[in-house]
C-alpha positions in Angstrom: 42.1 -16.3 63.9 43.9 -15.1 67.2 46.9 -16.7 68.0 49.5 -16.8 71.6 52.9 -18.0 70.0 54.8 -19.6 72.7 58.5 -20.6 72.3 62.1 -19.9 73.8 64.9 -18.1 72.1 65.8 -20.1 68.6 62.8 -22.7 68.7 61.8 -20.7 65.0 58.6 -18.5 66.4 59.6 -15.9 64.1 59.8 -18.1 61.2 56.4 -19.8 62.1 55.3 -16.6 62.7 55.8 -14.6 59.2 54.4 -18.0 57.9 50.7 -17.9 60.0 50.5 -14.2 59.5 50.3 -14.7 55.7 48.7 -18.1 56.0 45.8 -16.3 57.6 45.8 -12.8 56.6 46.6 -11.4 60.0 49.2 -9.2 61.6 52.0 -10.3 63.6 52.2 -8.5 66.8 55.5 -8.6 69.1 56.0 -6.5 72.3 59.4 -5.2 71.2 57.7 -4.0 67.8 55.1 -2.0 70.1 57.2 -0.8 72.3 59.3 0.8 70.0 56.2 2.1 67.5 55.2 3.6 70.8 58.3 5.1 71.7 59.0 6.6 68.1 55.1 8.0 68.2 55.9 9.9 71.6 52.7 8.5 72.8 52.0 8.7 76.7 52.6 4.9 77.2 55.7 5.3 75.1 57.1 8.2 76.8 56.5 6.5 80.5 58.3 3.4 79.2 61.4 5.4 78.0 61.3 7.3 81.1 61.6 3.4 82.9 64.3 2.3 80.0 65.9 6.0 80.4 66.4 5.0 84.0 67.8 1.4 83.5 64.8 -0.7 84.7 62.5 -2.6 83.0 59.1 -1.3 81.8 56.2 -2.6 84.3 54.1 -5.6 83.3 51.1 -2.9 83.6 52.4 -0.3 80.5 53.0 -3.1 78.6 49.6 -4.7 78.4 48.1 -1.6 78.1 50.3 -1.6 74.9 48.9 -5.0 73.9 45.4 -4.0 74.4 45.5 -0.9 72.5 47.4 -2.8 69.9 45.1 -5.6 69.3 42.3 -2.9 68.9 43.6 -1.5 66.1 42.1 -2.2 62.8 43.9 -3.7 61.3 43.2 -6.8 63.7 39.5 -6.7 63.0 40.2 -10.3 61.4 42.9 -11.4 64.1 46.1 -10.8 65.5 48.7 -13.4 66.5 50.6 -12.5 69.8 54.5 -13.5 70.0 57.0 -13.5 72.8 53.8 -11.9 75.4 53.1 -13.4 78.2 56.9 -14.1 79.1 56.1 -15.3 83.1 53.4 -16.4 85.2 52.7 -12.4 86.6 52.2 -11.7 82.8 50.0 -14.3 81.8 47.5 -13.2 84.9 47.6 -9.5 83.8 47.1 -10.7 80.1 43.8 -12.8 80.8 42.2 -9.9 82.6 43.1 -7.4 79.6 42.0 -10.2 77.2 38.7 -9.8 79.4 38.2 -5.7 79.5 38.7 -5.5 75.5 36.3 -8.3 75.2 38.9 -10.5 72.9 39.9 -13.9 73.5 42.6 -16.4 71.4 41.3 -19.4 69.2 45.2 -20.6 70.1 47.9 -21.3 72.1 50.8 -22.6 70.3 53.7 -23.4 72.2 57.0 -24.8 69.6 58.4 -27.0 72.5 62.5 -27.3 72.1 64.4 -28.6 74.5 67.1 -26.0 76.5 70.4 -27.6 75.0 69.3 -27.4 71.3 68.3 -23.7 71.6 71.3 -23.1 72.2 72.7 -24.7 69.9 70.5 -23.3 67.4 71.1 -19.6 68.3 75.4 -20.6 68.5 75.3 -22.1 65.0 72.8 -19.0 64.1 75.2 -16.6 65.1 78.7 -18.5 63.6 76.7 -18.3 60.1 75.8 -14.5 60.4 78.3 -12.6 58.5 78.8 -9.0 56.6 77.4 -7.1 60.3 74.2 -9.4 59.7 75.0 -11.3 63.3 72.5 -10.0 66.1 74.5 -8.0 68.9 72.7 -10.2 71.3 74.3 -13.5 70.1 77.4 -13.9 72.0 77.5 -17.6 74.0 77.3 -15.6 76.8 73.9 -13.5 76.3 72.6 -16.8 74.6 72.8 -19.0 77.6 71.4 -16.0 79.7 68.4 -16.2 77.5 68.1 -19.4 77.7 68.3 -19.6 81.1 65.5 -16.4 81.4 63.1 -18.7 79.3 63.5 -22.1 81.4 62.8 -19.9 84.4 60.3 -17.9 83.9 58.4 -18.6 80.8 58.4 -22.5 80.6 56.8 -22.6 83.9 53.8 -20.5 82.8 53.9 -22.5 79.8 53.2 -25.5 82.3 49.9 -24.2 83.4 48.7 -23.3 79.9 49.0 -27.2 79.2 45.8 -28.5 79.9 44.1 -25.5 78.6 41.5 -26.8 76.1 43.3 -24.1 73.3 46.5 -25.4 74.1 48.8 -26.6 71.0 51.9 -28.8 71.9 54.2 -28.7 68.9 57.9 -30.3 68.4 59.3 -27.6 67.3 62.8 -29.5 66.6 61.8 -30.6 63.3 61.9 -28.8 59.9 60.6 -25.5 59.1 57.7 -27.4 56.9 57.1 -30.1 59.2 56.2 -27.7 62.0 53.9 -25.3 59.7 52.0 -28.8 58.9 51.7 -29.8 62.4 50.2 -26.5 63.5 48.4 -26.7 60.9 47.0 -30.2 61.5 46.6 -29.1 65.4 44.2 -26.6 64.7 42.1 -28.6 62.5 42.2 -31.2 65.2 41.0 -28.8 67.8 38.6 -27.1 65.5 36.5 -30.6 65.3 36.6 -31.6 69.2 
């Protein structure tokens, strides 16, 4: 099973995600996880993306799917992989679906948890007023919240749009319960397994 989870800040991707990896026996793969195992390894992708970060700019599109690929070769994803928080914009997406193409791979899914921009922020708000003992992320401040927010309703939901009538796109309301999401993805893909 090879996933693409889709979803803004707070819409509960990495709850859904620790669920489907165990669900399915695969690992979860996130481009902040392999850019830092990169990094920490000293590899030559990792090294030119700290030389980027070391600088103050953001690591090219390119060194990051180059990441991807080599990560979802790895054998541990011999089985499947599911992908979160990669593509992030349109420029992405385009670079992804060739790579997908070189290492001969493709996804069974595209889940997207669709949550509307006002209740992910509420979410992440009431997120961060219930962290406490140094447990709240540094990043939670109203401030960087609604700056993520704003981040994902310009650049990612728009590349969601032209996922939407792919025949592997999966449309989930991801405003209702923990369980009642799992179910639905669940029921999606059974759905789509049949057509």
């Amino acid at each position: 099973m090879r996933l693409v989870l889709f979803g803004g800040p707070g819409s509960g991707k990495g709850t859904q995600a620790a669920i489907l990896t165990t669900l399915f026996g695969i690992p979860h793969i996130s481009t902040g996880d392999i850019l830092r195992a990169e990094r920490a390894a000293a590899t030559p992708l990792g090294q030119q993306a700290q030389s980027y970060m070391d600088r103050g700019e953001l690591v090219p599109d390119q060194v990051i799917v180059e990441m991807v690929a080599n990560r979802l070769q790895q054998p541990d994803t011999a089985t499947g992989w599911l992908l979160d928080g990669f593509p992030r914009n349109g420029a992405q997406a385009a670079v992804f679906e060739e790579m997908l193409k070189n290492i001969h791979q493709d996804y069974d899914y595209l889940l997207f948890l669709d949550v509307p921009a006002a209740i992910l922020q509420e979410r992440i708000l009431n997120r961060a007023k219930q962290a406490t003992n140094g447990q709240q992320r540094s990043d939670d401040t109203p401030e960087t919240i609604l700056k993520r927010v704003q981040v994902y309703e310009r650049e990612t939901r728009p590349m969601i749009q032209r996922y939407m009538n792919h025949p592997k796109f999966v449309h989930i309301d991801g405003t209702r319960t923990i369980e009642e999401v799992t179910a639905a993805i669940q029921a999606r893909i059974g759905e789509v397994n049949r057509v």
